[in-house]
C-alpha positions as CSV (number, residue, x, y, z in Angstrom):
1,X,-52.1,-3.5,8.7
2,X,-49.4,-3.5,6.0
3,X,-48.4,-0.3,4.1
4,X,-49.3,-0.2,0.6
5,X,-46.0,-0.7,-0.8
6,X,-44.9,-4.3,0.1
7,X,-46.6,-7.4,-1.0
8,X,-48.5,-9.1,1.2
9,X,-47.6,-12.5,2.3
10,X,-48.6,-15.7,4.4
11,X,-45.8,-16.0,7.5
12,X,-42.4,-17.1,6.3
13,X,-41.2,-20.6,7.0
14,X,-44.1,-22.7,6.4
15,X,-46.2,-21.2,9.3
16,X,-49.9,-20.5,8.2
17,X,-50.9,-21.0,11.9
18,X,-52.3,-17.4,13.6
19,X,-50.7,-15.9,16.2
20,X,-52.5,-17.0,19.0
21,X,-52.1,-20.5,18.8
22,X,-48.2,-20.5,17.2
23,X,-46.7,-20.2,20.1
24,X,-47.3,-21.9,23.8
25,X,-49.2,-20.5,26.3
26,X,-46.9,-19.8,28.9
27,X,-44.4,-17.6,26.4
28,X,-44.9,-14.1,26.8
29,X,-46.0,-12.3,23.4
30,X,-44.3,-9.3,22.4
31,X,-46.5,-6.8,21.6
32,X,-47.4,-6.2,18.2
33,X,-45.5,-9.3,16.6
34,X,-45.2,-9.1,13.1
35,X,-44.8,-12.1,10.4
36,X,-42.5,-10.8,7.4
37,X,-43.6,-9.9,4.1
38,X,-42.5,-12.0,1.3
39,X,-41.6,-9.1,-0.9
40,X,-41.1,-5.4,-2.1
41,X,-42.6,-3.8,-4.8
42,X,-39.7,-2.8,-7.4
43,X,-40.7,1.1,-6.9
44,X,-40.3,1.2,-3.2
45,X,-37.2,-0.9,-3.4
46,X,-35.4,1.5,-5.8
47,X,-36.4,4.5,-3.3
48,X,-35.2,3.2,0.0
49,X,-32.3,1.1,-1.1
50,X,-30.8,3.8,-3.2
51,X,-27.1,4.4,-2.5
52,X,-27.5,7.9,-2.7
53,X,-24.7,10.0,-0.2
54,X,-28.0,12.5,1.0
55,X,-31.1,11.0,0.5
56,X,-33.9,12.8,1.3
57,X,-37.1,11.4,2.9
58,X,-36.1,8.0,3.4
59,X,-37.5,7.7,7.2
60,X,-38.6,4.1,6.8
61,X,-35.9,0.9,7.4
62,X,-36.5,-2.5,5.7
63,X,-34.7,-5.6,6.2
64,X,-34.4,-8.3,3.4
65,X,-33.3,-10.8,5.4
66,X,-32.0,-14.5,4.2
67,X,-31.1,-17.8,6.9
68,X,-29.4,-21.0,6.2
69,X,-29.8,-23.5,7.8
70,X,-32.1,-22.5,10.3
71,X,-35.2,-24.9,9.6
72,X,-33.7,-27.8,8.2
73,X,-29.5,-28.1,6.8
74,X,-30.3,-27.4,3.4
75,X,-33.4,-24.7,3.9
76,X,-32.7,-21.2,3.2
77,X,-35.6,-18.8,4.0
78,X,-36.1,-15.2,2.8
79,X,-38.6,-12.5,3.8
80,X,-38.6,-9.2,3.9
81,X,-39.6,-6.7,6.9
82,X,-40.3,-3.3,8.3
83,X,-40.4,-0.7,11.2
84,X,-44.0,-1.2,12.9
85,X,-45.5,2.0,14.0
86,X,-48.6,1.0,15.2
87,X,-49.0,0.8,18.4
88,X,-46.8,3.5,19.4
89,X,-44.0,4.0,20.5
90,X,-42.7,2.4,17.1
91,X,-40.0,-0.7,16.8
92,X,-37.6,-0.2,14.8
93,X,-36.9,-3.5,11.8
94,X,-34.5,-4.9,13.4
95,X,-35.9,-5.4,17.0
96,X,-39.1,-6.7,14.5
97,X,-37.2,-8.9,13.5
98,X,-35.3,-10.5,16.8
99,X,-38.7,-10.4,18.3
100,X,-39.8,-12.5,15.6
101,X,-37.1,-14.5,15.3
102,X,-36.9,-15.5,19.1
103,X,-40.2,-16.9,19.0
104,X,-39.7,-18.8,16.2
105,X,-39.9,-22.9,17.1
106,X,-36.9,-23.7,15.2
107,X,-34.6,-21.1,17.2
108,X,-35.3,-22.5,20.4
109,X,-33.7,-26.0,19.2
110,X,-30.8,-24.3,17.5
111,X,-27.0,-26.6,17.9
112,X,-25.1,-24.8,19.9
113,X,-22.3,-26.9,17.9
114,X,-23.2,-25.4,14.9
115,X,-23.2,-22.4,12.3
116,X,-26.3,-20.8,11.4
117,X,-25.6,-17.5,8.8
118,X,-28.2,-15.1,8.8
119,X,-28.3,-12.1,6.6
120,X,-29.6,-8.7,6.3
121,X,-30.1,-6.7,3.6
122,X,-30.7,-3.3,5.0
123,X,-32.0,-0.2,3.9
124,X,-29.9,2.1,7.0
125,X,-27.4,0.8,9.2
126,X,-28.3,0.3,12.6
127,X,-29.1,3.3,15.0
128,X,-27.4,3.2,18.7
129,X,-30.2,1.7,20.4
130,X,-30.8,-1.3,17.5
131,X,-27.0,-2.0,18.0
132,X,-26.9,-2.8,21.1
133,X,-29.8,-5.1,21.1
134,X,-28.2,-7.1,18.4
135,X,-25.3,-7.3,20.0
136,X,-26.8,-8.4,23.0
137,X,-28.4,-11.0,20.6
138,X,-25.2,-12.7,19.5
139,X,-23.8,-12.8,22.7
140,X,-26.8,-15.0,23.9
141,X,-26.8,-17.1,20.4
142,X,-23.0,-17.8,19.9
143,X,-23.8,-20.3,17.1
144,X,-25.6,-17.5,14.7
145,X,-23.1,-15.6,12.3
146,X,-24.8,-12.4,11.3
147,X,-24.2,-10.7,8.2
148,X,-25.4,-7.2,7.7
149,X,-25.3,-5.4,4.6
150,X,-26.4,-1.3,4.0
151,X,-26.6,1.1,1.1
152,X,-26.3,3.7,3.5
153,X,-24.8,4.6,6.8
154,X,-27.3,5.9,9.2
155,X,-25.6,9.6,10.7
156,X,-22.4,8.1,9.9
157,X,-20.9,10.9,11.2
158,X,-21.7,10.9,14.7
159,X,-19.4,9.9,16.9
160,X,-22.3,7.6,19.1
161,X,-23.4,6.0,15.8
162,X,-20.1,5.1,14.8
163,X,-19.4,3.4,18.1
164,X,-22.5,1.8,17.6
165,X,-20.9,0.1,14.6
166,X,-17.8,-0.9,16.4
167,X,-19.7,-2.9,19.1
168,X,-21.5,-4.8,16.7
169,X,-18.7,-5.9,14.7
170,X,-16.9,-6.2,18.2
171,X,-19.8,-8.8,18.4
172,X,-19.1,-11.0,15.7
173,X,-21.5,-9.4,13.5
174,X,-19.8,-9.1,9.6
175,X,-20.6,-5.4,8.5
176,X,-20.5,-4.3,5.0
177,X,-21.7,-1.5,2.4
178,X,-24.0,-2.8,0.2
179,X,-22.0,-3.3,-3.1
180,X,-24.2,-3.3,-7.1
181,X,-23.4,-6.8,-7.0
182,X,-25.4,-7.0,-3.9
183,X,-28.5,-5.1,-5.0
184,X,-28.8,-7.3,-7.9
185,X,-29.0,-10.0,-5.9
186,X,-31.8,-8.4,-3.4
187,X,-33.6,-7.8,-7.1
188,X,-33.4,-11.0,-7.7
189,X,-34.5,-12.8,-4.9
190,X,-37.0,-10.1,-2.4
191,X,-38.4,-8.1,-5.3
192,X,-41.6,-8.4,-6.9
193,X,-40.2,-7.2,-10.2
194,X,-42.1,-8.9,-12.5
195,X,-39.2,-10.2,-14.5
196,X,-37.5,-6.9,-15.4
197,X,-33.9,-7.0,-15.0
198,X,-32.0,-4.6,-12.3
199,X,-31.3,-1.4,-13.5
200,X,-27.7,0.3,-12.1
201,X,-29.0,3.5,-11.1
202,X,-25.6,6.5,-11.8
203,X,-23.4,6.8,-9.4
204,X,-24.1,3.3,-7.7
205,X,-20.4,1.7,-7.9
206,X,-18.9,5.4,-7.5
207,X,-21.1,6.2,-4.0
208,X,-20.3,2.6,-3.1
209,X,-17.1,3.2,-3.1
210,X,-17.2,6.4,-1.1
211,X,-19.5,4.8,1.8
212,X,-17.4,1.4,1.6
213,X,-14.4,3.8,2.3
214,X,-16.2,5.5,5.4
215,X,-17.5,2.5,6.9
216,X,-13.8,0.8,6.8
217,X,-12.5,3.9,8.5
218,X,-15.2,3.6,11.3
219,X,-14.0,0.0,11.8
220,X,-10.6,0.3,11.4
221,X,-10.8,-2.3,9.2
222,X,-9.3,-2.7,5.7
223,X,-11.0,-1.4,2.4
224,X,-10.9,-4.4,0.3
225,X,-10.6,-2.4,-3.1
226,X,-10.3,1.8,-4.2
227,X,-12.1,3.3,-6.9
228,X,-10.3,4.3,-10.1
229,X,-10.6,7.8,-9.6
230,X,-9.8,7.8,-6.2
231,X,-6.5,5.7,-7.2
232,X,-5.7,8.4,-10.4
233,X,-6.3,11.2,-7.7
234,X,-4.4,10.1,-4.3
235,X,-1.1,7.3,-6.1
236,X,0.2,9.8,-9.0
237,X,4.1,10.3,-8.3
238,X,4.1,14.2,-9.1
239,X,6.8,16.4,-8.0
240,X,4.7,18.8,-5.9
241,X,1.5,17.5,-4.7
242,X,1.5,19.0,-1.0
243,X,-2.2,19.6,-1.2
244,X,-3.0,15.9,-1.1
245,X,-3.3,15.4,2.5
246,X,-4.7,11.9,2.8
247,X,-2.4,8.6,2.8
248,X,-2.9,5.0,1.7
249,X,-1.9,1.8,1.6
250,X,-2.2,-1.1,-0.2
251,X,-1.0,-4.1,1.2
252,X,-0.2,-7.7,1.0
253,X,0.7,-10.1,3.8
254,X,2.2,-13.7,3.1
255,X,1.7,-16.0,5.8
256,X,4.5,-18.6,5.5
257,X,5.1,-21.9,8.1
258,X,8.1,-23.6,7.3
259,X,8.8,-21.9,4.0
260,X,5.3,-22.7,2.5
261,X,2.9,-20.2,1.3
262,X,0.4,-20.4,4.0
263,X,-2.6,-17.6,3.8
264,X,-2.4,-14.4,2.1
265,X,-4.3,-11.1,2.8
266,X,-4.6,-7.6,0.8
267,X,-6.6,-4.8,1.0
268,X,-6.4,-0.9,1.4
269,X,-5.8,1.3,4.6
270,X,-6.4,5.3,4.6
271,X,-5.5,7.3,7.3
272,X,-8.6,8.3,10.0
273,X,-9.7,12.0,10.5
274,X,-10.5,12.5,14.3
275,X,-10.8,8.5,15.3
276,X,-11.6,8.5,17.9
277,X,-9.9,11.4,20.0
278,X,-7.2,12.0,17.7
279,X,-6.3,11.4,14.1
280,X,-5.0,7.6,13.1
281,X,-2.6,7.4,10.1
282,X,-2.5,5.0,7.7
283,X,0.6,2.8,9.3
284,X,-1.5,2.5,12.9
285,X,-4.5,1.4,11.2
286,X,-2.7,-1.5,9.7
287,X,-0.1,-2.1,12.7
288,X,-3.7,-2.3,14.9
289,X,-5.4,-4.9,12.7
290,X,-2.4,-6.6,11.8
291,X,-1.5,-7.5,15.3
292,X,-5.0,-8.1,16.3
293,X,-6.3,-10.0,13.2
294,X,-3.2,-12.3,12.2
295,X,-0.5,-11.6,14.1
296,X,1.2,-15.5,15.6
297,X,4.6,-16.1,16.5
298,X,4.9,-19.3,15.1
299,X,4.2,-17.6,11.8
300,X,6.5,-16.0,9.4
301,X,4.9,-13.0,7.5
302,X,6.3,-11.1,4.2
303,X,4.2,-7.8,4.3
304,X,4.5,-5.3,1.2
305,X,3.2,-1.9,1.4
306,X,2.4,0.2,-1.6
307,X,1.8,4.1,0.1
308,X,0.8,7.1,-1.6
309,X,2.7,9.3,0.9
310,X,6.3,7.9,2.5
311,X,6.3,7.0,6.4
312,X,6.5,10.6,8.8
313,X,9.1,10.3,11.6
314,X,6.3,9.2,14.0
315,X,4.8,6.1,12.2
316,X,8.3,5.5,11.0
317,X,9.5,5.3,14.4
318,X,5.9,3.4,15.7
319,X,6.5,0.4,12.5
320,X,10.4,0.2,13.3
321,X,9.2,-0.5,17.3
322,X,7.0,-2.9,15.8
323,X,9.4,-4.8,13.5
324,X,12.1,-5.1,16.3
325,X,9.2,-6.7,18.5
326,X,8.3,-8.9,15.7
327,X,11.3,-11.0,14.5
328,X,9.4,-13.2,12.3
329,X,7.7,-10.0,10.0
330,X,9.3,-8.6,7.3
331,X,8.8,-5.2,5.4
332,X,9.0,-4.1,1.8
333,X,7.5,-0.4,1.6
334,X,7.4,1.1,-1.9
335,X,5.9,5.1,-2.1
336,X,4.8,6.9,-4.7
337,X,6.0,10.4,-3.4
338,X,8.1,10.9,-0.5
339,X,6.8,13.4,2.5
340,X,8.5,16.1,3.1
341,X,11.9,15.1,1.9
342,X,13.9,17.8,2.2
343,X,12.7,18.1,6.0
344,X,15.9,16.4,8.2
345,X,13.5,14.4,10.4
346,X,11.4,13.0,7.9
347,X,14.8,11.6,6.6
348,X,15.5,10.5,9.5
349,X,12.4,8.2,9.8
350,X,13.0,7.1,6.4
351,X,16.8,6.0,7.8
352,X,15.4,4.5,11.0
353,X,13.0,2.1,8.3
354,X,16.5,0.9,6.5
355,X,18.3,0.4,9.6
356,X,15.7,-2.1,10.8
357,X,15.7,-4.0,7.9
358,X,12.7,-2.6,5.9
359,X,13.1,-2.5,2.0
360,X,12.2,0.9,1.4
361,X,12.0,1.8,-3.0
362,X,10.1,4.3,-4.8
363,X,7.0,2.8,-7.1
364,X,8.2,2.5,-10.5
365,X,5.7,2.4,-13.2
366,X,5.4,-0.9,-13.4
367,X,4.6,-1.1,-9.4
368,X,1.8,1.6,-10.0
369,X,0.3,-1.2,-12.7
370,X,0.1,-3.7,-10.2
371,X,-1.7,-2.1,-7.9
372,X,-4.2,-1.1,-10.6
373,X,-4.6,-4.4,-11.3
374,X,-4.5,-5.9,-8.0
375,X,-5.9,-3.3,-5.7
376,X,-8.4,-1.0,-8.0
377,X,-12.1,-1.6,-8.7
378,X,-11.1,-1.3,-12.7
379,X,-13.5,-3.0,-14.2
380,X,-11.6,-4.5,-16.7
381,X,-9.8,-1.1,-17.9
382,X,-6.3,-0.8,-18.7
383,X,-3.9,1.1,-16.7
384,X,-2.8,4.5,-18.2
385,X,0.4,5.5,-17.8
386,X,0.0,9.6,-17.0
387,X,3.0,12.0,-18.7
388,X,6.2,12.0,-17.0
389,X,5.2,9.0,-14.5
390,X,9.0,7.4,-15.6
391,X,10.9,10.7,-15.0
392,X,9.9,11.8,-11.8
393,X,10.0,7.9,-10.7
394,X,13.9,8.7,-11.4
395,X,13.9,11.9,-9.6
396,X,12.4,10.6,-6.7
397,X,14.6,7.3,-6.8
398,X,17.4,9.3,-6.8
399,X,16.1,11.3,-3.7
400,X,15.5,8.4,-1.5
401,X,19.3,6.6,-2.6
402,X,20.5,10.4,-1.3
403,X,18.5,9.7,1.8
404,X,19.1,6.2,2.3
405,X,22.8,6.4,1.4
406,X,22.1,3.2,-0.7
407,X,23.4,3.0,-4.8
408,X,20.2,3.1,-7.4
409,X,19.9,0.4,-9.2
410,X,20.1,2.3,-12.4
411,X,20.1,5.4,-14.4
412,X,17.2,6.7,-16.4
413,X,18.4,7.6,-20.3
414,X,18.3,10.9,-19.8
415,X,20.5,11.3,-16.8
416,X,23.0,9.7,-18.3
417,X,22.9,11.3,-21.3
418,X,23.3,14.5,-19.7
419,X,26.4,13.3,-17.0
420,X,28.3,11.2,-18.5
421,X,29.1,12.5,-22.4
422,X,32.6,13.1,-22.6
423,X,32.4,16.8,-23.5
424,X,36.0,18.9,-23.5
425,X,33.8,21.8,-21.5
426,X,31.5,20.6,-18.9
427,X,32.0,23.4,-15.8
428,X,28.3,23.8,-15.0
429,X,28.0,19.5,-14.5
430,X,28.4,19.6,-10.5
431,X,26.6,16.0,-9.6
432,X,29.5,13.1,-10.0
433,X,27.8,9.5,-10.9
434,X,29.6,6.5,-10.3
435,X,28.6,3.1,-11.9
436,X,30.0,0.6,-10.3
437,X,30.6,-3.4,-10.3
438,X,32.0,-5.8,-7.3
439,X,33.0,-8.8,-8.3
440,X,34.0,-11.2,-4.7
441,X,35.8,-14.0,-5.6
442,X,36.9,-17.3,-3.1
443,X,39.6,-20.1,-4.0
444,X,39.7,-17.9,-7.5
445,X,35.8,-18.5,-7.9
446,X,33.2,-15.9,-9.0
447,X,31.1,-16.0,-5.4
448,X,29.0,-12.9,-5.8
449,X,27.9,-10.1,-8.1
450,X,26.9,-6.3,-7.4
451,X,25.8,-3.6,-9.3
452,X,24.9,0.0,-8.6
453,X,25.0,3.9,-9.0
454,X,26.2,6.4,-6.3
455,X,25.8,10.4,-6.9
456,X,27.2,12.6,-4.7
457,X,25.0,13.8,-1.9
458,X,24.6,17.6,-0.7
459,X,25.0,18.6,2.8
460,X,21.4,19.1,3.4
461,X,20.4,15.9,2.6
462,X,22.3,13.7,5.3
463,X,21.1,13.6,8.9
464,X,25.1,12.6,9.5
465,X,26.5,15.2,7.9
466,X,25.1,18.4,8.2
467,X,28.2,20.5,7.2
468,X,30.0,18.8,4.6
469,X,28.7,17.2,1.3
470,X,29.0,13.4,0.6
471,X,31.1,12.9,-2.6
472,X,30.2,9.5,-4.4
473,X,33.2,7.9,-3.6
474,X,32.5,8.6,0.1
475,X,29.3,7.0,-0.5
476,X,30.5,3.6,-2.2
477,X,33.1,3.4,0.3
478,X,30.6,3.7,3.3
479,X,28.2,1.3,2.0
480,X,30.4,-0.9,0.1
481,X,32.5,-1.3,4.3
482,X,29.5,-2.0,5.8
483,X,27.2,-4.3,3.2
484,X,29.7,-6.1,1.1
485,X,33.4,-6.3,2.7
486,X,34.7,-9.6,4.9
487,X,38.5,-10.3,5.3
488,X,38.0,-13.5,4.0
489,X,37.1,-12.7,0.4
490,X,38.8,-10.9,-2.6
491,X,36.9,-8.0,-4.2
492,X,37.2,-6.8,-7.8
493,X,35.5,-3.7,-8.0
494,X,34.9,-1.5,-11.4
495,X,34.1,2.2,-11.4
496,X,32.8,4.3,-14.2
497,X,32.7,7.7,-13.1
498,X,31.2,10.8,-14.9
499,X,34.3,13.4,-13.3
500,X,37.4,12.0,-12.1
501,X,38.1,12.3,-8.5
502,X,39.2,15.0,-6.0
503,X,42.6,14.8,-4.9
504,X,40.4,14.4,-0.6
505,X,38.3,11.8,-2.1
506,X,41.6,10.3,-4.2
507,X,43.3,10.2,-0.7
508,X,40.6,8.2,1.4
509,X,40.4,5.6,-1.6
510,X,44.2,4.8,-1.3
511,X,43.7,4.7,2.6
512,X,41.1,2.5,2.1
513,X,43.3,0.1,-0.6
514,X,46.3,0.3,2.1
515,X,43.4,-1.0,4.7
516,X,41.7,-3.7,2.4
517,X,44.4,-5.6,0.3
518,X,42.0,-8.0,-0.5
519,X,40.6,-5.5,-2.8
520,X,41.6,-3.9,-6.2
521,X,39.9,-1.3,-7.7
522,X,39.9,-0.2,-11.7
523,X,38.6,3.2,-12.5
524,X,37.5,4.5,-15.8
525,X,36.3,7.8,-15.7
526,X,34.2,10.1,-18.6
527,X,36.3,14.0,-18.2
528,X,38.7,14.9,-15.8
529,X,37.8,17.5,-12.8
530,X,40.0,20.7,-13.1
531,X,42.6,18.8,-14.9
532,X,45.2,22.1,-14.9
533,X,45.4,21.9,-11.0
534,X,48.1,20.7,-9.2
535,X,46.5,19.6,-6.6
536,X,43.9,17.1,-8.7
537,X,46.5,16.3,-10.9
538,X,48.4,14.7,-7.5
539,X,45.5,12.8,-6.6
540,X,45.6,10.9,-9.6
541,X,49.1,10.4,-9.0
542,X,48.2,8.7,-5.4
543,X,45.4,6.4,-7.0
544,X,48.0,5.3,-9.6
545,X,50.4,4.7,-7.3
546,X,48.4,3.0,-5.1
547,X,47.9,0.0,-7.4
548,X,44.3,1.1,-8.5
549,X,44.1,1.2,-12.8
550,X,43.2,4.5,-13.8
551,X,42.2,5.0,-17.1
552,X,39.5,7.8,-19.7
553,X,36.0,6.0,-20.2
554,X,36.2,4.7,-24.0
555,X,33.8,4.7,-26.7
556,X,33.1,1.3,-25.7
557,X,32.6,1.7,-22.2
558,X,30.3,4.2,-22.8
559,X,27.7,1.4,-24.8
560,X,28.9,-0.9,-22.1
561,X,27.5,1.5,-19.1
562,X,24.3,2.2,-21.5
563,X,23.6,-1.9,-21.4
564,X,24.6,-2.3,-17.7
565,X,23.4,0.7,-15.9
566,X,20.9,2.6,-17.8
567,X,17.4,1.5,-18.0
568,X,17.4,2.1,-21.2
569,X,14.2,-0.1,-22.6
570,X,16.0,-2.0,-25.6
571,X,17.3,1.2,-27.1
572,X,20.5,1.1,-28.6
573,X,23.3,3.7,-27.7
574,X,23.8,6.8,-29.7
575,X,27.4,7.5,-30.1
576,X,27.5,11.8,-29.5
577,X,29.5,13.3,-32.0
578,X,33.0,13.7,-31.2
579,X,32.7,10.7,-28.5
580,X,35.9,9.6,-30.2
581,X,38.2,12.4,-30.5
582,X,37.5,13.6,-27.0
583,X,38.5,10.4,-25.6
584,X,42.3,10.3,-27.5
585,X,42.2,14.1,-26.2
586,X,41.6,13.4,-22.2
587,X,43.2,10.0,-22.7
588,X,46.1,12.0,-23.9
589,X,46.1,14.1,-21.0
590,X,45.7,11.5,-18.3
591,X,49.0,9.5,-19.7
592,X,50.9,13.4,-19.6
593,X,49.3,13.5,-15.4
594,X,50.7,10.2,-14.7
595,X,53.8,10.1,-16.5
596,X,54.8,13.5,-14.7
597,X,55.1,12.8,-11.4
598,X,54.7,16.4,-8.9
599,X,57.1,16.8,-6.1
């Protein structure tokens, strides 16, 4: 007895022989064996293969299910089947269908050598019980690859149905959310739709989306796209955001075997809600599959992460332990907001990533592009840039270079338009910029070529000095004596600074010129900090002294630091009025400093 809303069919596979005499005598017969139908009426399809998140009254499970291979090499064979209630108690479709299957002649002479694929199309996932019987299934048929596809996930929020799903991928069997692509196809090929094209119900790519994304989280495997709006609602870089409590991350990895591209993987990671005792961020989902799905010694691997949300101190800590493990891995992590920044051990974290060699950077905009292109569902739309996505990618640079003690790579137009402009009263300007240049020369030979810009950091910034600020010459100095100076090499290094410096900071540059002779130092600087003081005035004195060329910023070095160290989009400098005359003033005034010597 069939129900009324499937087309009835002769048995799949070429079999028109009856039950009793299709298989031998000595087999046992399951009871109630069913043939499959050959196909679903288009109504009943579009009822119980509906995407919908809450469905109501879909109690019955269908499998359109698809094999390769099984009867002949080239054969592929499709039917379609259902739960049986009669006689009672009930069997659920799949155990129809492994019942079926196991007493077909063909699977009794399957090549152990071989691949067989088998798929399901299938209108729930699998309860508990069903699971387990087709996991116990592939373990006793190692040579069939299963592939199960699903609209919906059946209680997918019970913690025994989700481990369900976890020992059947455990299995070998591939799980998947059914995508629109995919119900298409079942139109296509196990409806009887009387040659009507498939109609995309609302919602379908947009619920897909949502169950694709709990199914991966079950699995703890990667999501292999996001939606748009989950992208526009979770990556935006905006300054206050604490609300957003959810983290991903897209990645890349680069396998590469003696310096070739080898294999290359992306998807998307989100962190897990209560998996499966306590919550898993995003970082230990991808450490976990990473080290179980591709991780070989022989094997060097470039991984990039683009995160909504910067490493805590934990996960920072776990993916530094990980990286010092794993010689042959490399990190570039860019964010698009940094978590809780001003907090000293989320810092911290965020210094213990550096220190181990990760390349840690803020998404710029044209980062956030990429990953629309690369990592978003789009279909075919354009990125949109949102309002202020360039500024706060500035402020938030600028944040992390505090943290990280590391120079920016550049300035954004309206930083230095506000720092730098050579104004005769500038008391309220308390940040000092410098723009900088290094220049290492061997045998009189340009060897290598840096460029940066160092603010001065405040005390609550720096996990190493929590009492006393960093000034930006303490910073250079610091990084430029641990990344960039050998004995062996001669150093021409260029400063354009936005004050001039304190007579402290003025002191530790000429101990570090009496250190380092191997390095001279030219400093051009836009006004001069409390020029009138004694004190500041003999700190110039030291600097000039000390064989370092001290001289006011020019009109020219102004458009010069615009073109070098401003990311300034092909806009040409403005020239502020008065640029001119207040450089012959200060110039003036830094000739009077140096000529006078103080006792």
């Amino acid at each position: 007895m069939r129900s009324r809303h499937s087309r009835k069919a002769e048995p799949v596979l070429g079999t028109s022989i009856s039950r009793e005499a299709a298989w031998p005598e000595d087999d046992t017969m399951e009871p109630w064996l069913s043939n499959p139908m050959e196909k679903l009426y288009a109504d009943y399809f579009y009822f119980h293969f509906t995407n919908r998140l809450t469905p109501q009254g879909r109690n019955g499970c269908y499998i359109c299910y698809e094999m390769e291979g099984i009867r002949s090499p080239t054969s592929v064979d499709r039917g379609v089947f259902e739960n049986e209630f009669y006689p009672k108690p009930r069997v659920h479709t799949e155990v129809c269908f492994l019942n079926w299957f196991t007493k077909l002649p063909w699977a009794k002479t399957l090549d152990p050598g071989k691949k067989y694929t088998i798929t399901w199309y299938m209108s729930w996932s699998p309860c508990v019980d069903c699971a387990e019987q087709v996991a116990e299934f592939l373990k006793k048929h190692n040579c069939v690859r299963l592939r199960i596809k699903f609209p919906r996930l059946y209680h997918g929020n019970k913690p025994k149905y989700q481990q369900g799903l976890r020992n059947l991928d455990a299995a070998g069997a591939e799980l998947a959310v059914m995508c629109p692509e995919d119900f298409k196809y079942c139109w296509d090929n196990f409806v009887d739709n009387l040659g009507w094209s498939f109609w995309y119900w609302k919602g379908i790519r947009w619920n897909y989306h949502v169950l694709d994304e709990k199914l991966r989280e079950i699995l703890c495997n990667p999501m292999s796209s996001l939606s748009p709006r989950t992208y526009n609602f979770h990556f935006p870089n905006l300054p206050f955001a604490s609300e957003w409590n959810n983290t991903y991350i897209c990645f890349q990895v680069e396998e590469r075997k003696n310096s070739s591209p080898k294999t290359y993987y992306k998807g998307v990671f989100r962190n897990q809600q209560g998996y499966p005792e306590e919550p898993l961020h995003a970082e230990q989902c991808f450490l976990s599959w990473f080290d179980d799905k591709c991780l070989s010694p022989p094997v060097d691997y470039n991984v990039t992460w683009y995160m909504s949300w910067s490493p805590c101190l934990e996960c920072a800590e776990e993916v530094v332990s990980f990286l010092e493990e794993h010689e042959n891995v490399s990190l570039t992590i860019s964010i698009s907001r940094l978590y809780n920044c001003d907090d000293e051990d989320e810092q911290h974290g965020l210094q213990l990533l550096h220190e181990a060699g990760a390349q840690v950077a803020m998404m710029s905009p044209e980062d956030f592009k990429y990953c629309w292109d690369t990592f978003v569902d789009n279909l075919g739309w354009s990125f949109w840039y949102w309002k202020g996505i360039r500024r706060n990618y500035y402020a938030l640079d600028e944040k992390l270079r505090e943290i990280l003690c590391n120079p920016m790579s550049s300035l954004s137009p309206r930083t230095y338009n506000f720092h730098f402009p050579n104004l005769p009263f500038a008391s309220g300007w308390n940040n000092t910029y410098i723009c900088f240049q290094v220049e290492e020369r061997k045998n009189n030979c340009l060897k290598s070529y840096y460029k940066g810009v160092f603010r001065n950091q405040p005390s609550h910034l720096q996990q190493g000095y929590p009492e006393e600020p960093l000034h930006a010459e303490q910073c250079f100095l610091s990084w430029f004596d641990d990344k960039c100076l050998s004995p062996r090499v001669d150093y021409n290094v260029t400063w354009y600074m936005s004050w001039s410096p304190c007579l402290e900071c003025a002191e530790e540059v000429v101990s570090f010129l009496e250190e380092h002779e191997n390095v001279s130092l030219t400093i051009s600087f836009s006004r001069l900090y409390n020029c009138d003081d004694e004190d500041q005035q003999r700190g110039l004195q030291l600097l000039h002294e000390a064989g370092a060329q001290v001289a006011m910023m020019c009109p020219e070095d102004f458009e010069y630091c615009w073109d070098s160290f401003v990311d300034n989009r092909g806009r040409s400098f403005w020239y502020w009025h008065g640029i001119c005359w207040n450089y012959h003033v200060l110039d003036e005034k830094l000739r009077e400093i140096l000529r006078f010597r103080l006792p």
